[in-house]
RODO-2510 file (C-alpha; in nm, 4 decimals, decimal comma):
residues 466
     n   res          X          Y          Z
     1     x    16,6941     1,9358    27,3780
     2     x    16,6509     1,9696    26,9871
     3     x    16,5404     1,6814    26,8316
     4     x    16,5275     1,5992    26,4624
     5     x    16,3186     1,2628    26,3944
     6     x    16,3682     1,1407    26,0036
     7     x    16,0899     0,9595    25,9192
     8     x    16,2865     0,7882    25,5940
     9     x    16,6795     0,7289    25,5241
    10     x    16,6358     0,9190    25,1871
    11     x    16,4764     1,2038    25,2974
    12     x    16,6452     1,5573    25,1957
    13     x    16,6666     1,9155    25,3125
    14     x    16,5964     2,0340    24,9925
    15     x    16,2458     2,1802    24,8282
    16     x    16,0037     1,9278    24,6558
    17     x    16,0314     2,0338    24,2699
    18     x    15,7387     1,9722    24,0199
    19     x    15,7876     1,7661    23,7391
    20     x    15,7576     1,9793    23,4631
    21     x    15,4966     1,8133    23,2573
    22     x    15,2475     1,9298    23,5133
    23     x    15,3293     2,2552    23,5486
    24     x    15,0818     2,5134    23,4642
    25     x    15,1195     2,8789    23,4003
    26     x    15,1681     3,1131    23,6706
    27     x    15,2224     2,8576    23,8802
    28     x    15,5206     2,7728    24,1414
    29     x    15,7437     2,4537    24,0048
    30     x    15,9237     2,4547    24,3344
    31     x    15,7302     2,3765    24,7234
    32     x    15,8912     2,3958    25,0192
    33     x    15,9325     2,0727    25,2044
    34     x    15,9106     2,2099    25,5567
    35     x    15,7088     2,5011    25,5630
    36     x    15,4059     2,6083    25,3952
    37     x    15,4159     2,7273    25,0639
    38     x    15,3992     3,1163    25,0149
    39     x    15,0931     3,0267    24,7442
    40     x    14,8242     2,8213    24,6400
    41     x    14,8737     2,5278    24,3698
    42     x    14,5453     2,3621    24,1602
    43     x    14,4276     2,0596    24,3010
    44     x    14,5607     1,8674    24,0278
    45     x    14,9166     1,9788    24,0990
    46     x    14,9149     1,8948    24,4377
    47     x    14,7505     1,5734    24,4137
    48     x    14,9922     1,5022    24,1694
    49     x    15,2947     1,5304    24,4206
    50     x    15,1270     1,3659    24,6856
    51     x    15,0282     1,0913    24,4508
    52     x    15,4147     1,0431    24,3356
    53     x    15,6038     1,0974    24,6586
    54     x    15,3393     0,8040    24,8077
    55     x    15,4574     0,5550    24,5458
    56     x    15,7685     0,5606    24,6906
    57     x    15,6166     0,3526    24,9835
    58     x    15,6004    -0,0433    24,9613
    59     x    15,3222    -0,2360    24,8151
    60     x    15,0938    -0,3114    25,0846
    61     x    14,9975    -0,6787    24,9627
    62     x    15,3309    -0,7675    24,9803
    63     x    15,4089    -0,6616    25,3405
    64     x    15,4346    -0,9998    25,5571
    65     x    15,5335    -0,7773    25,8905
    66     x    15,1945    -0,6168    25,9287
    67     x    14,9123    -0,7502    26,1091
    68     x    14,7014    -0,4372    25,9752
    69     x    14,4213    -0,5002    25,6611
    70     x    14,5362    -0,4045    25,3291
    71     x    14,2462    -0,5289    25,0924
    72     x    13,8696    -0,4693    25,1113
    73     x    13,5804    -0,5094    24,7775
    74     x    13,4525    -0,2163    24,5983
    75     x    13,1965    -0,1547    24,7834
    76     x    13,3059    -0,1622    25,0925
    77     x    13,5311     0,1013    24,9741
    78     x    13,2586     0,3231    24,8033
    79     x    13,0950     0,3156    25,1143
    80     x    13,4178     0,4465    25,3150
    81     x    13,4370     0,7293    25,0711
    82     x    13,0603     0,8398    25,1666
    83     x    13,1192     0,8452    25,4915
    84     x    13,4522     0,9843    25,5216
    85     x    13,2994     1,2922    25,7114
    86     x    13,1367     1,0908    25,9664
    87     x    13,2384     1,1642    26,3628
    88     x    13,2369     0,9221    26,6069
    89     x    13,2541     1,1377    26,8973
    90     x    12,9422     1,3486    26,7333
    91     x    12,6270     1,0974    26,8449
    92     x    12,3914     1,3867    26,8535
    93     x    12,4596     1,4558    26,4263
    94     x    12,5384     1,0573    26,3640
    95     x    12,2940     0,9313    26,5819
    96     x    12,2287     0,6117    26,3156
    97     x    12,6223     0,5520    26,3025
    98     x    12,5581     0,5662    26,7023
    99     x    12,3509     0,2919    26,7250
   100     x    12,5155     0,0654    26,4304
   101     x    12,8360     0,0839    26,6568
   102     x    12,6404    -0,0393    26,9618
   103     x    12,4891    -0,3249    26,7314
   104     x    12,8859    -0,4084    26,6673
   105     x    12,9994    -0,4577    27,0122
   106     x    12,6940    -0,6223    27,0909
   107     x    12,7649    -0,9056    26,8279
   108     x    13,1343    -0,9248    26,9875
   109     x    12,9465    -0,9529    27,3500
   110     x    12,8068    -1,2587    27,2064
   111     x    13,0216    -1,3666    26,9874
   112     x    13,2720    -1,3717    27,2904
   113     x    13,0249    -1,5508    27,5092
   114     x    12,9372    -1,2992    27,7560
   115     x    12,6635    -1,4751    27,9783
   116     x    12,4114    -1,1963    27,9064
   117     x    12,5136    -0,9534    27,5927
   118     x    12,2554    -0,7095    27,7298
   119     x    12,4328    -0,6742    28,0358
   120     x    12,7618    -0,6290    27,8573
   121     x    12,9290    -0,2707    27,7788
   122     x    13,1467    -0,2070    27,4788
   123     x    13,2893     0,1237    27,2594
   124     x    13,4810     0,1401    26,9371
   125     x    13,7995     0,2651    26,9613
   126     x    14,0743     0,4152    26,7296
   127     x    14,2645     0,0694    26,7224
   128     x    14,3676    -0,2250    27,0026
   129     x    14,6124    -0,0049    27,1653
   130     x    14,3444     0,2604    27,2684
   131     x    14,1533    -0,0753    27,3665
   132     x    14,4276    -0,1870    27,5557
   133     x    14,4355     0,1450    27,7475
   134     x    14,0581     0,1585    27,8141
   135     x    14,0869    -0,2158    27,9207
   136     x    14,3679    -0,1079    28,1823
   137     x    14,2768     0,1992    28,3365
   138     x    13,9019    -0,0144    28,3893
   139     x    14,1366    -0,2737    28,6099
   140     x    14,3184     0,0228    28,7791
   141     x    13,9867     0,2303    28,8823
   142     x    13,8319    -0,1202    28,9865
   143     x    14,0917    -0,2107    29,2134
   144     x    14,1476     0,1647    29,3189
   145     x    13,7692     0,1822    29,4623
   146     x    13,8376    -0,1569    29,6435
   147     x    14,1773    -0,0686    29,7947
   148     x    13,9684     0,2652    29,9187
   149     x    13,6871     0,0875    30,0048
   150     x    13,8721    -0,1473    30,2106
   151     x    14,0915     0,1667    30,4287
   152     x    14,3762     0,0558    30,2313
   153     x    14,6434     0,2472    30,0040
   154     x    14,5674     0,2370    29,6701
   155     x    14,8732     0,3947    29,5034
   156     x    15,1097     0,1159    29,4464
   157     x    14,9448    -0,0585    29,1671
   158     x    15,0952    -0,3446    28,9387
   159     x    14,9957    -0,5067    28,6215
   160     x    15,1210    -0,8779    28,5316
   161     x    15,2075    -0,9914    28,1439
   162     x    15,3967    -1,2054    27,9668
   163     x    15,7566    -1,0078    27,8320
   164     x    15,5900    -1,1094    27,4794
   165     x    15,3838    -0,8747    27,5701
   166     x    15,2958    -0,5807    27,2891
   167     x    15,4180    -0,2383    27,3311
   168     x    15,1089    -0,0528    27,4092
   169     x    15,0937    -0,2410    27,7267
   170     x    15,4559    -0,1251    27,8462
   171     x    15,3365     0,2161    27,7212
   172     x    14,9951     0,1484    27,9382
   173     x    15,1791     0,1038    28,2497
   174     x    15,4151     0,3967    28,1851
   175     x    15,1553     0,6780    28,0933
   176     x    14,9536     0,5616    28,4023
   177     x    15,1765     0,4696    28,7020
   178     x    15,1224     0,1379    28,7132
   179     x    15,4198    -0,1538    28,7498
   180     x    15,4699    -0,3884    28,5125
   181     x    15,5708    -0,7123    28,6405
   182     x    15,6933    -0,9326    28,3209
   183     x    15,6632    -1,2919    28,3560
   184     x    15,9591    -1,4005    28,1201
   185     x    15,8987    -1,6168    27,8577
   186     x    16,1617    -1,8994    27,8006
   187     x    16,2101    -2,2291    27,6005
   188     x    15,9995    -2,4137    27,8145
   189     x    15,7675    -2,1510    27,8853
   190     x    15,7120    -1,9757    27,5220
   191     x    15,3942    -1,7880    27,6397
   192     x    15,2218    -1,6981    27,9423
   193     x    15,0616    -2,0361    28,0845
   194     x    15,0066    -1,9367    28,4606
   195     x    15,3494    -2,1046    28,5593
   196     x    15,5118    -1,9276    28,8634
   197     x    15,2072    -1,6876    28,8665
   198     x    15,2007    -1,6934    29,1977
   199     x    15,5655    -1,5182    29,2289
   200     x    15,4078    -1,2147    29,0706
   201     x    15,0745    -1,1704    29,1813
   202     x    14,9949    -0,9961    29,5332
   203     x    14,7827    -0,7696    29,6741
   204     x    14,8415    -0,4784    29,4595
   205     x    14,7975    -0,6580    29,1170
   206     x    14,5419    -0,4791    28,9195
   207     x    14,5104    -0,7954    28,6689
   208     x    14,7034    -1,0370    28,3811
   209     x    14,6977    -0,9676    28,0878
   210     x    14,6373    -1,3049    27,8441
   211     x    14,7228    -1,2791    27,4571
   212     x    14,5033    -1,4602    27,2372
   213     x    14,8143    -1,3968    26,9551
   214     x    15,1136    -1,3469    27,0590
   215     x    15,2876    -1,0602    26,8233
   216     x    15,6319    -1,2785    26,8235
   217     x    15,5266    -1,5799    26,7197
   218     x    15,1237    -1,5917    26,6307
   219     x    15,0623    -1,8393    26,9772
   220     x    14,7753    -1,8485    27,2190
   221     x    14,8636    -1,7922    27,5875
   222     x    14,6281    -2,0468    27,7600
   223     x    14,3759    -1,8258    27,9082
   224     x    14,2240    -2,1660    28,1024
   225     x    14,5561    -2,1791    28,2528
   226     x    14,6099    -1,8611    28,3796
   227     x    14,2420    -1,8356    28,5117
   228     x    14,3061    -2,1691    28,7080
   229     x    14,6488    -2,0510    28,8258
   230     x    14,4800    -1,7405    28,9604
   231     x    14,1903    -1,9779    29,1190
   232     x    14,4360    -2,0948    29,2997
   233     x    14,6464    -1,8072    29,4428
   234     x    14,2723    -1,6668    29,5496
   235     x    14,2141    -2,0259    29,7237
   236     x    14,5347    -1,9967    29,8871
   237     x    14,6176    -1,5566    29,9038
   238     x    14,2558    -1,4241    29,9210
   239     x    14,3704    -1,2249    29,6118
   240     x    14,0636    -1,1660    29,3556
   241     x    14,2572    -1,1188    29,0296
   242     x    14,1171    -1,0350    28,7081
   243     x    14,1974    -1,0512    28,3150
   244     x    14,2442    -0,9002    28,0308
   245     x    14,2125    -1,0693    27,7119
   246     x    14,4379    -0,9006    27,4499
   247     x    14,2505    -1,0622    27,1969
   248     x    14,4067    -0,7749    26,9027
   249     x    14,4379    -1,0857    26,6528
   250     x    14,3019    -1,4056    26,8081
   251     x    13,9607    -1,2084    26,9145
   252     x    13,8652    -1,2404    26,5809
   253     x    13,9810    -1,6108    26,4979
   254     x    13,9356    -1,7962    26,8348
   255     x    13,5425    -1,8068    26,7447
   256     x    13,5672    -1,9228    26,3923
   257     x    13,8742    -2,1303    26,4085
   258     x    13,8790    -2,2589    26,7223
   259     x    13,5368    -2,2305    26,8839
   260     x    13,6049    -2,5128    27,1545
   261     x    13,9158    -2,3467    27,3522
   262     x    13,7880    -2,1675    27,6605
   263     x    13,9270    -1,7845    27,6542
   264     x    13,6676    -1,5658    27,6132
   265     x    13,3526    -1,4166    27,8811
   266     x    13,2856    -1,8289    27,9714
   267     x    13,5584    -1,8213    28,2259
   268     x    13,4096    -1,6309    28,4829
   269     x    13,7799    -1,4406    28,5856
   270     x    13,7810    -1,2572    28,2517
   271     x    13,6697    -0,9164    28,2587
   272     x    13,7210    -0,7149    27,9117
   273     x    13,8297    -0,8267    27,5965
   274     x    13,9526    -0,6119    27,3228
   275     x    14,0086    -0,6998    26,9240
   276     x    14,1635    -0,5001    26,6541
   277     x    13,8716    -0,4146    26,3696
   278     x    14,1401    -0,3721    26,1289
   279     x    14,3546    -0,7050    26,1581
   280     x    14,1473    -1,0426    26,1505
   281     x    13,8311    -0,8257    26,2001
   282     x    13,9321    -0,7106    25,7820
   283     x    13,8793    -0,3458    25,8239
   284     x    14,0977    -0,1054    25,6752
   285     x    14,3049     0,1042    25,9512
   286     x    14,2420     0,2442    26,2379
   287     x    13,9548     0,0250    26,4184
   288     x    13,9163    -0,1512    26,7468
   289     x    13,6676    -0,2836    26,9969
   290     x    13,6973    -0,3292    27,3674
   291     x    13,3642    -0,5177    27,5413
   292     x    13,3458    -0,5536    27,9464
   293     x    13,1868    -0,8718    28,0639
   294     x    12,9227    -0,6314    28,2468
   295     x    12,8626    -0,2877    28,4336
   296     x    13,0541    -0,3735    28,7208
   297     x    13,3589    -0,4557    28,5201
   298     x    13,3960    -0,1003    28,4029
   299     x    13,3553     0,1435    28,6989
   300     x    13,1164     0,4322    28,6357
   301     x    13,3142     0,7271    28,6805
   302     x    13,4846     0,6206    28,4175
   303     x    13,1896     0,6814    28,1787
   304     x    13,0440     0,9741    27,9927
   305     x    12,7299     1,0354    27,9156
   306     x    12,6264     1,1996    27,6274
   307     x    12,2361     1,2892    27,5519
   308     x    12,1184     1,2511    27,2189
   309     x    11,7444     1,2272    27,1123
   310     x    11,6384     1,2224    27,4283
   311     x    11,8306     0,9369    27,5571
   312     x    12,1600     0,8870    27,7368
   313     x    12,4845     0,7524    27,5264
   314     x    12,7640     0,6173    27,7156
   315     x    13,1214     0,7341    27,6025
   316     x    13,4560     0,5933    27,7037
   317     x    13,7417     0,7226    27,5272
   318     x    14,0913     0,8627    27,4646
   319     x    14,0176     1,0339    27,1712
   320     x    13,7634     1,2452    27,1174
   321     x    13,6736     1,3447    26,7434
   322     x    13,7700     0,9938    26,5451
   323     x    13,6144     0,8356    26,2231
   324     x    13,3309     0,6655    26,2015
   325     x    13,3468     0,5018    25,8606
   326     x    13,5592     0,1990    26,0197
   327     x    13,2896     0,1190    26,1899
   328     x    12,9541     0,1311    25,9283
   329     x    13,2783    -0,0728    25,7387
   330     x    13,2930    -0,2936    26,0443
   331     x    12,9114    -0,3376    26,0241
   332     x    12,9023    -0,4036    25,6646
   333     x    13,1350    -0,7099    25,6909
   334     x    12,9553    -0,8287    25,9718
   335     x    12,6583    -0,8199    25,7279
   336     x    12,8286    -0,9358    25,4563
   337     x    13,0564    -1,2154    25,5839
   338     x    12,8137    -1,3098    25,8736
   339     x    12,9449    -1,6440    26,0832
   340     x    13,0184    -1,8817    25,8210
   341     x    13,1933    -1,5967    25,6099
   342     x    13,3997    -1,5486    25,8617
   343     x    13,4345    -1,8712    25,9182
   344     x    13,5951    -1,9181    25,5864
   345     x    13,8589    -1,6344    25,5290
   346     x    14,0064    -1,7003    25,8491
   347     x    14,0324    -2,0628    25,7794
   348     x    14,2024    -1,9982    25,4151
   349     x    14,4412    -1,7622    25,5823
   350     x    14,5375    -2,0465    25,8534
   351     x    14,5493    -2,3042    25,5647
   352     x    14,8097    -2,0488    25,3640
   353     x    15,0117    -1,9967    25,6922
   354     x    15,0267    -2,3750    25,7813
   355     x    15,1669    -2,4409    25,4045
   356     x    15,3835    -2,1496    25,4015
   357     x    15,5463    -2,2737    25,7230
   358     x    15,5524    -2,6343    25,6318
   359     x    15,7874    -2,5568    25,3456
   360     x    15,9697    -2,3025    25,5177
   361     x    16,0291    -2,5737    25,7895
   362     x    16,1170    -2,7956    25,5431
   363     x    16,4471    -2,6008    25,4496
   364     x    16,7594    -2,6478    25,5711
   365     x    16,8437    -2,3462    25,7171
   366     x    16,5002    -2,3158    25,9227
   367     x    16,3912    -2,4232    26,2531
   368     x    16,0700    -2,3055    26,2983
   369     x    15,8987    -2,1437    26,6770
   370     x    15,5370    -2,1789    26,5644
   371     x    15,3505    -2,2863    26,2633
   372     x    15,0187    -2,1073    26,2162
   373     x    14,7962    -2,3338    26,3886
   374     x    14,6795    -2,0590    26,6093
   375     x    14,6155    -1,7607    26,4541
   376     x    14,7750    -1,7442    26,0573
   377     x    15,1036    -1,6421    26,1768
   378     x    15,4040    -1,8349    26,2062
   379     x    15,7913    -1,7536    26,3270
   380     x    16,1328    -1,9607    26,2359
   381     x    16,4737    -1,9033    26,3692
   382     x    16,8226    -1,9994    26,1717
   383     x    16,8981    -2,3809    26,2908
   384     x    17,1960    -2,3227    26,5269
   385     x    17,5034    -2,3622    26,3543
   386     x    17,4198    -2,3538    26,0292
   387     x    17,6332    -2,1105    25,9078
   388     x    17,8608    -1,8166    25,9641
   389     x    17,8006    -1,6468    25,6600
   390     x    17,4908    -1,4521    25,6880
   391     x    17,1918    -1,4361    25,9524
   392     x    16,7912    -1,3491    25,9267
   393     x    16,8772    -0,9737    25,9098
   394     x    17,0995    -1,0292    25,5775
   395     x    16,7527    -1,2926    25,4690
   396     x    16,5379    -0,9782    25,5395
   397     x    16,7546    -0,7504    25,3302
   398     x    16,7839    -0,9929    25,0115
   399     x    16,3684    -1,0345    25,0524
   400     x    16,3199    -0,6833    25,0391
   401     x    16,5007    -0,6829    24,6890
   402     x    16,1849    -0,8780    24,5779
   403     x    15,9813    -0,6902    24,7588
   404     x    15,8721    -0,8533    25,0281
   405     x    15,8823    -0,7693    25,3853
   406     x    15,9887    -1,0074    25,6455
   407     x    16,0990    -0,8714    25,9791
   408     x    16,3900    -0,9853    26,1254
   409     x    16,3862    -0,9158    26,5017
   410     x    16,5263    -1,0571    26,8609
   411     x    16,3146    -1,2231    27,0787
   412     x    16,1906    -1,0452    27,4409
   413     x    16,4657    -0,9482    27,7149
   414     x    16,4616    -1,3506    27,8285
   415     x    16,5712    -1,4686    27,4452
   416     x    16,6825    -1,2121    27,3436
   417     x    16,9485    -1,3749    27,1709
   418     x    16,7419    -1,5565    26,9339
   419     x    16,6729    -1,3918    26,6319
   420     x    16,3580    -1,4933    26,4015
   421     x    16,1567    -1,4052    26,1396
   422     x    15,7394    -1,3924    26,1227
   423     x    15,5093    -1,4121    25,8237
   424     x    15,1507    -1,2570    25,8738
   425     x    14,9158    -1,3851    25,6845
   426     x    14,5750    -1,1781    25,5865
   427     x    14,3078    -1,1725    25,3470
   428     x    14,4264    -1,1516    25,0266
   429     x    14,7714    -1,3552    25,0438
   430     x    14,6825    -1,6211    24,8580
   431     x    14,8437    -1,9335    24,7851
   432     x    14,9770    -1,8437    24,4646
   433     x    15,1200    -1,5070    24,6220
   434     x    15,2241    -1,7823    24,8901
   435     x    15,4306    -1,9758    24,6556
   436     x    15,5598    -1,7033    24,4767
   437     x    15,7225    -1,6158    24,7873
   438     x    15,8381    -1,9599    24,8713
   439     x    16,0421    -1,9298    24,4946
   440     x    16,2266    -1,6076    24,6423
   441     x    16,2793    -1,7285    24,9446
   442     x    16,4701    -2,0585    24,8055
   443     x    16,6339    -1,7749    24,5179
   444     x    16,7830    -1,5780    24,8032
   445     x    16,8708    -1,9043    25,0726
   446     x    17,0581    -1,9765    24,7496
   447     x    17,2619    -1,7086    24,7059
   448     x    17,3000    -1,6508    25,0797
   449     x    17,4143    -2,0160    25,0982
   450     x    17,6905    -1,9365    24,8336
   451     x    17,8865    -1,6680    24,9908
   452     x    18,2486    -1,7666    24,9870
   453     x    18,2970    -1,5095    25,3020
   454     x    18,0179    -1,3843    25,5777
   455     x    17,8396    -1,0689    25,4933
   456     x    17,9440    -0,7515    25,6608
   457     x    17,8753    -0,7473    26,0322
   458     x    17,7834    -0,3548    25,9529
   459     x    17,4781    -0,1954    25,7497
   460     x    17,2240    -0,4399    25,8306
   461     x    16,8884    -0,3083    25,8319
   462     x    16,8094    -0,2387    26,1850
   463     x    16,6028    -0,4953    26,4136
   464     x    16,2349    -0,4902    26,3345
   465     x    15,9881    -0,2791    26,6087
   466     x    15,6162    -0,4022    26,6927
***
């Protein structure tokens, strides 16, 4: 079957054509859109149309839907322009880059509280949902050689997670034949918290996945909790049950904000943890980190090796050739930030989220789902019965008018007939961007609130996609 896949409403069939005030002579005014020019073009020229169709895009600071970094200092950025040519894969040419990625997941090891960060085993990855599949297909081969080990089948496996759950594990379990068993999420039961566990979990479960961040709402799933529930179904079962920590946001605020809550490598049932570089770790995209409590939590045909300067690299990947600026700009925040850095942009982000949502809870129309407490991300919902006039979706539409984006999406399968809306908050929203925001917020709420009929039911812009 033919497919066509648009990737913007406004784009045309017709050729790109060249303003002419940079036109030069003897040189084509009109390109092709879809196939390759017949000629060359100066750089100028082409930069020049790349430069103006990409303005067309939104301004990245004022994107509340994204989790993803948008801001870094000059020099973090002169260094990402030296480096731009560096590969990741290539250990034997970048053997220095190499070893500063092996000092990164080694300060997540302890950072996370693995009992002995020498024993640990980690790998940079393109971003949490490569991660995420590394972290899987570990569980899989680890209960596969168990299962075989045992005399028993080992072709039936299942995965457990929260429906909340974030779409590269439903793609996980897809791509690589394993079932997902969704524990739904409800209004007593907003996250995963080890309740009814037991109906899930058997003898083919892989693992559970825990989110430290839920992408809905910003919340912590109680890692404790599930650990204990899974305590007891091995008490009672005999079923030895790993987890995953999803830790693509909260991995990199837990330790900083929230250093007493028990989810990381000091509960004995977690086996890997993976964190997104380039959401609360402040790289720009594409970045993440995966770290396994120890050797025997990542089985060894699963591992590479990879000899460079006479010694033995381990490699665990989907990819092969990726960048490896992300992570010397991984390293140089690390450096530059240190503990207490840290420390201190994640807590200004959560104080920004927790004032955003106070107001925003404040309002009328708003009931909100979380607040920011967790990690600096909040959700609200329209207070039921407020009025039949408009809904989030027309909100979303008049705060795009100002520029801002605000999803507007359903909630999972279980609720899905609630409809919110989630602020993320990063480095570089500030409070004054905060309360600029709050001032178009109340403008819009206004004029929403003012409609003498309800909006049309048609041309809404269509539910937001994590």
């Amino acid at each position: 079957m033919n497919r066509s896949y648009r990737t913007s409403a406004h784009e045309t069939d017709t050729a790109v054509e060249l303003n002419p005030v940079f036109s030069r002579p003897g040189e084509s005014t009109i390109f092709p859109r879809f196939t390759l020019p017949a000629g060359e073009s100066l750089p100028s020229t082409a930069y020049q149309i790349v430069h103006d169709e990409a303005m067309l895009d939104g301004n990245s600071r004022l994107n509340l839907a994204t989790f993803v970094g948008t801001w870094m200092e000059p020099e973090a950025s002169r260094l990402y322009a030296e480096t731009f040519d560096k590969n990741m894969i290539d250990k034997d040419e970048y053997p220095q880059t190499a070893l500063i990625e092996t000092r990164c997941w080694r300060m997540l090891a302890d950072l996370w509280n693995a009992p002995d960060a020498e024993k640990a085993v980690g790998t940079s990855t393109i971003g949490s949902s490569e991660a995420c599949m590394l972290g899987g297909l570990a569980l899989k081969r680890r209960w596969q050689h168990a299962r075989r080990a045992a005399g028993l089948p080992a072709d039936t496996p299942n995965l457990v997670l929260s429906s909340a759950v974030q779409v590269c594990w439903e793609k996980f379990c897809n791509y690589w034949d394993v079932e997902a068993r969704y524990v739904p999420i409800s209004q007593e039961h907003p996250v995963l918290d080890g309740h009814d566990l037991d109906k899930y979990v058997d003898e083919n479960t892989i693992g559970v996945v825990a989110i430290m961040g839920v992408t809905y709402t910003g919340a912590y799933e109680p890692v404790a909790a599930i650990a204990a529930a899974l305590d007891e179904i091995q008490a009672q079962r005999g079923f030895d049950v790993p987890i995953h920590v999803d830790g693509a946001s909260g991995g990199m605020v837990a330790p900083f904000l929230q250093p007493e809550t028990s989810w990381d490598f000091r509960l004995p049932r977690v086996a890997s943890i993976n964190t997104s570089g380039h959401k609360y770790g402040l790289v720009y995209p594409g970045l993440g980190w995966i770290v396994w409590r120890d050797e025997d939590a990542l089985p060894a045909d699963l591992v590479f090796h990879v000899s460079y300067l006479g010694g033995d690299m381990s490699s665990f990947a989907l990819n092969f050739s990726r960048p490896g600026a992300q992570v010397l700009l991984q390293y140089y925040l690390f450096l530059r930030l240190g503990f207490e850095g840290y420390r201190s942009v994640q807590a200004t982000s959560r104080d920004v989220a927790l004032y955003l949502s106070a107001e925003i809870g404040a309002l009328e129309p708003f009931t909100l789902l979380s607040e920011g407490a967790d990690i600096p991300v909040f959700a609200w919902r329209l207070t039921e019965g407020y009025t039949d006039k408009w809904n989030l979706h027309h909100l979303s539409e008049r705060l795009r008018m100002n520029g801002w984006l605000v999803p507007a999406y359903p909630l999972p399968a279980s609720l899905s007939e609630v409809t919110v809306q989630r602020i993320v908050v990063r480095n570089g929203f500030t409070r004054d961007l905060a309360s600029s925001f709050l001032t178009d917020l109340k403008k819009e709420v206004a004029y929403l609130d003012s409609l003498l009929a309800p909006m049309p039911a048609d041309g809404q812009t269509p539910a937001f996609h994590h």
